[in-house]
Phi, psi and omega in degrees: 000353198261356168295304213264340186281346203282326152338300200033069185207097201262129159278146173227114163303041189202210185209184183033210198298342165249012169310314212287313210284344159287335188270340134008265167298327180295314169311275189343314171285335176091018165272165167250092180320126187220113155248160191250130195213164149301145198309314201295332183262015180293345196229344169273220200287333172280339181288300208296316194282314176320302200101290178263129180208142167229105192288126195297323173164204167285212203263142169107011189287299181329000182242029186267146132293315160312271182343274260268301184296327189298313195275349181290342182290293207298331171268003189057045158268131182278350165230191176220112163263156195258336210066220176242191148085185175051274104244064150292341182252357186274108150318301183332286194303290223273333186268312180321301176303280214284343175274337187250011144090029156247125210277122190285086181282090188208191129322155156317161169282353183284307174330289167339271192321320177275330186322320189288352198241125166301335178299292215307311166308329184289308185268004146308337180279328195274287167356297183306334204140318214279159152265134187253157155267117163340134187218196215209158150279184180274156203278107189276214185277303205294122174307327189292350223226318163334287199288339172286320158315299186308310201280333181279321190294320186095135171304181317305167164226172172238123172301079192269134179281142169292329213228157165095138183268170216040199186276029185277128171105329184313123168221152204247107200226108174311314204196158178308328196290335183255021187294315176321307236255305146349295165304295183291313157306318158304343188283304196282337142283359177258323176313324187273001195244013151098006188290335194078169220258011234234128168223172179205174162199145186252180168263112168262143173262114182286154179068359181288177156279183169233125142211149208243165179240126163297141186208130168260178148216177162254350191128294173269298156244195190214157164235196170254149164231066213062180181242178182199133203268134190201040183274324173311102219194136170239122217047056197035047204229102173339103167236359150222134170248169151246137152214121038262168157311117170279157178072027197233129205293149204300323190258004159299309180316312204302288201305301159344282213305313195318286142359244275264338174257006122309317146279341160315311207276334177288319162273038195018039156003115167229159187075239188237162180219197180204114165266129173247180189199147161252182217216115175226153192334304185279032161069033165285179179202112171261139165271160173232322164197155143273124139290098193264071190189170149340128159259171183286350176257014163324311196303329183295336176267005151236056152261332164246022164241319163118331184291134173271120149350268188325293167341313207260328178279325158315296169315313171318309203269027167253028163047078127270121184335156116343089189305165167277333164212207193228154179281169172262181219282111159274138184091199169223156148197143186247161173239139152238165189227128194273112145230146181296065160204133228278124178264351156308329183226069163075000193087035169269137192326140170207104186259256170119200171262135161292058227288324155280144112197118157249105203247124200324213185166122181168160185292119202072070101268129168222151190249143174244054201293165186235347180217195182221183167295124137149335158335157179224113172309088221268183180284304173311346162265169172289110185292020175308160174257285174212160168249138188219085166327094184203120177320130156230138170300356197200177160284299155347314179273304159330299174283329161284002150295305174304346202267340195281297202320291185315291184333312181272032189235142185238105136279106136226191193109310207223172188271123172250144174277016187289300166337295214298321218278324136016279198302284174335276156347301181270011171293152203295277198339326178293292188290337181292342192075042199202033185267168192250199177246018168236040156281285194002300194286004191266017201225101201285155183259127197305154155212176178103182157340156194279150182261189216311316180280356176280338174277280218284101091249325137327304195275287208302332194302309192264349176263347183258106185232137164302150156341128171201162176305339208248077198294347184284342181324309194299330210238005170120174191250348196298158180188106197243117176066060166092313182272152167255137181269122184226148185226140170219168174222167181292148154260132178062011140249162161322316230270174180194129170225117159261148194249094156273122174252162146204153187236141200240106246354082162059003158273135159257167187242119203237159166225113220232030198085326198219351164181162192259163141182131181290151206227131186206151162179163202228142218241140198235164188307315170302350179090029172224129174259161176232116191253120172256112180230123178062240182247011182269117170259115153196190177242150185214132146294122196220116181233168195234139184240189185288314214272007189076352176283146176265114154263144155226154173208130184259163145339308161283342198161174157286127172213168215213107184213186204169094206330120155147189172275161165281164231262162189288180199269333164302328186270322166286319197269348174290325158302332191284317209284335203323293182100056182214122196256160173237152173295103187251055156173145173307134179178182163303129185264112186250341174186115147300081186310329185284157183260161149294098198072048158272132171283158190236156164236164172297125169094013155293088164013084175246324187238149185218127146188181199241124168228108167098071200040345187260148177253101206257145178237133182291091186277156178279179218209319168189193180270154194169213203212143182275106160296320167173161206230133166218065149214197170182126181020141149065015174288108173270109167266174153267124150017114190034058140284129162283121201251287214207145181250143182206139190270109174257144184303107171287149153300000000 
């Protein structure tokens, strides 16, 4: 390796934040970091932070492992990081590489290869030693052969892709009746996320944690290099970790660290892994996969270990020992993941232009971003925004670091999980350390009306005007008594905030129905204003669009909002009533239920297709009959295209 290291030049395969944050390290080490993208990612946050970029071809190149090793031969890098995600878990990318003589920093391709088939992983875990949960073979065509598989393993199960990491594809099945359904979907979402039709099913363990073990290796041996609680997840998809696992009794840990590095050493592990687990109420202790890569929540375990990751992966592949062990966990630190999705309408992805985005900055916090403001979130990709990490001497300091940081994070343009994970955060199971991988969902995502500082940051919106002679010019003709009446209503919601203002030695004074308070407020460079209403101080991001909608968004929440009163209560409900289902958001038609002149009941199946990795279903909105279907299988649509027209039953 020490001719070809002699380059000192890392291709880096991947995008967004760890694309910036490997290449980070690699300066640090004194390599020259080059990334490789698709044409669509030529201009973005990671090319522009990077520097040097070598576009692999158009979009979707980035998932050839040939193309990917050609252009990495075109910068003479002498190694390649996958990061995660992509074909980073691809035997292919690792043999491609080792055939053009660039050292693939990762696993072997044999590694790979069993790490990637879940079947094949379990029973190296059993070899080992490791304890399982009842599993199934992998699944042929027949239901029948399903549902017998379903009755041996024992209800509930989990429906699982054999092959590709993470929670995609995952279903959780009560009982027979929802097994058919269950199957077919996960079969047609690990296809469409590249995993393949291969499904198995396990005994899923109620009430449990995930928890997971960092594991380095040589090949021969391996060590832990701590844990990490990564039970809080939406859609079986990690969106805050910790480490280490809180609450967790000394000789559970001993065992987990034990576990994890006996499958690490059976499948002969060189670079980094992830061993995962589940953790049940009664100290059981199940293996579940290897992740043989990065993981995306690495930063927590080297914010309390003092060790860089990526760093430990160099040193490997510049043939430098194996350390012997790892220090232990100083401190806490926890990750939440900023993402562009509405949790108002199930988490559905949402992308778009960033029109906002400010993301804090402070000690012992690091933010890991994937855009910057004026990005464009695209449909095709993992809609992360940022990750945002942050160190305590205790847990207690670490959350309440992390609680200010999200508070003080500014997003519009697009729908953000930044509230929920607020709520999430301050929920008692959370703070206590004493949550399942069934908190998450217990925890409603805020609603209702903007409450009292998100309306006056509404009002600062129609009062902040140039300067004119005429002051009533600024805020409008309405006028009660001396005040002017401003008015706003939700878009697509109920709510309406009336307003009386006047303004007095240069103050205003607003009145909102329900309390007086003079109003102030100052607009930052970033596109986050600091709204003073009474005795309420905060901040809200706030953009304006050509169409006259206002967004704000605050710490509770997203409003959507448009000057004036809302439309009469005959005129909404006539909307509501309409019967026009849409696409909401771009992707693939993956199947059609509805029938033509079929009757529907609320909550029926009409359109199923996939977007941003997920597979979303077009539910009927109430009962009636399908008036007409405009779409069909393999259809690429867009963001309010009309799927299906429906006559619905009035009361």
């Amino acid at each position: 390796m020490g001719d070809a290291l002699m380059a000192r030049r890392v291709a880096i395969a991947n995008r967004g934040e760890v694309a910036v944050r490997i290449a980070a390290t690699c300066r640090l080490r004194g390599y020259e970091p080059v990334l490789l993208c698709g044409e669509p990612d030529a201009g973005g946050f990671a090319a522009r932070a990077i520097g040097r970029v070598e576009v692999v071809g158009p979009a979707g190149s980035e998932m050839d492992p040939d193309a990917v090793v050609a252009a990495a031969l075109r910068t003479g890098a002498a190694l390649l990081h996958p990061g995660y995600g992509f074909l980073s878990e691809r035997p292919a990318l690792a043999r491609a590489c080792a055939a053009a003589g660039i050292h693939f920093l990762g696993p072997s391709p044999e590694t790979l290869e069993r790490c990637g088939d879940k079947v094949e992983t379990r029973r190296a875990a059993v070899e080992a030693g490791v304890p399982v949960l009842p599993a199934s073979e992998p699944l042929g065509d027949d239901p029948n052969e399903w549902r017998a598989a379903a009755e041996a393993v024992g209800y509930p199960v989990l429906v699982k892709a054999a092959l590709g990491g993470g929670g995609a594809s995952l279903r959780r099945v009560g009982d027979p009746g929802e097994l058919t359904e269950a199957v077919a979907s996960a079969r047609r979402e690990a296809e469409a996320a590249g995993a393949g039709p291969v499904l198995y099913l396990e005994r899923f363990l109620e009430g449990a944690r995930h928890i997971e073990v960092q594991v380095a290796g040589d090949g021969t041996r391996a060590i832990a290099i701590g844990d990490r609680e990564c039970s809080l997840q939406r859609r079986h998809q990690k969106v805050i970790e910790e480490a280490p696992a809180p609450n967790l009794p000394y000789d559970a840990r001993e065992r987990l660290h034990t576990y994890a590095v006996a499958v690490a050493e059976a499948v002969g592990l060189v670079s980094l892994a992830t061993i995962e687990f589940l953790y049940g109420a009664d100290g059981t202790i199940a293996f579940l996969e290897v992740n043989p890569r990065l993981q995306v929540e690495h930063p927590v375990t080297e914010a309390v270990t003092g060790w860089d990751l990526v760093a430990l992966q160099l040193d490997l592949a510049e043939g430098r020992a194996l350390p012997e062990w790892a220090p232990a966990p100083n401190g806490h630190a926890i990750e939440a993941r900023l993402y562009a999705e509405d949790p108002a309408r199930h988490f559905l992805p949402s992308p778009g232009r960033l029109d906002v985005l400010a993301l804090p900055a402070a000690p012992r916090l690091r933010v890991d971003a994937a855009y910057a403001a004026w990005d464009v979130i695209p449909d095709r990709y993992d809609p992360l925004i940022a990750k945002l990490i942050a160190w305590g001497a205790n847990r207690d300091e670490a959350l309440a670091r992390l609680s200010d940081a999200l508070s003080r994070t500014g997003v519009a343009g697009v729908a953000t999980n930044r509230p929920w994970l607020i709520a999430l955060l301050d929920a008692p199971e959370v703070r206590a350390g004493a949550y399942t991988t069934t908190t998450a969902a217990t925890v409603a995502p805020p609603a209702g009306p903007p409450p009292r500082l998100a309306s006056a940051a509404l009002l600062a919106t129609a009062l902040d005007r140039p300067p004119s002679s005429d002051p009533w010019e600024r805020i409008g003709p309405f006028r009660l008594t001396g005040a002017a009446e401003i008015a706003f209503h939700g878009v697509d919601t109920d709510w309406e905030r009336v307003f009386a203002v006047e303004q007095k030695g240069g103050v205003w004074h607003v009145d909102d129905g329900e309390s007086q308070g003079s109003l102030r407020w100052w607009r930052g460079s970033d596109g986050l204003w600091t709204v003073a209403y009474g005795d309420e101080l905060g901040t809200a991001a706030i953009a304006r669009r050509g169409d006259g909608t206002i967004e704000v968004v605050t710490a509770a929440g997203r409003w959507l909002a448009r000057s004036g009163r809302r439309a009469p209560e005959s005129t909404r409900a006539a909307a509501r009533a309409d019967g026009t289902i849409r696409a909401p958001l771009p992707g693939k038609i993956l199947r059609v239920p509805a029938e033509p002149d079929a009757p529907v009941e609320e909550g029926d199946p009409l359109v199923i297709m996939s977007a941003m990795k997920i597979e979303v279903v077009l539910r009927a909105p109430g009962s009636g009959r399908v008036r007409s279907i405009h779409c069909y299988p393999d259809q690429q649509v867009d963001a309010g295209d009309i799927l299906v027209e429906l006559t619905l039953t009035t009361e």
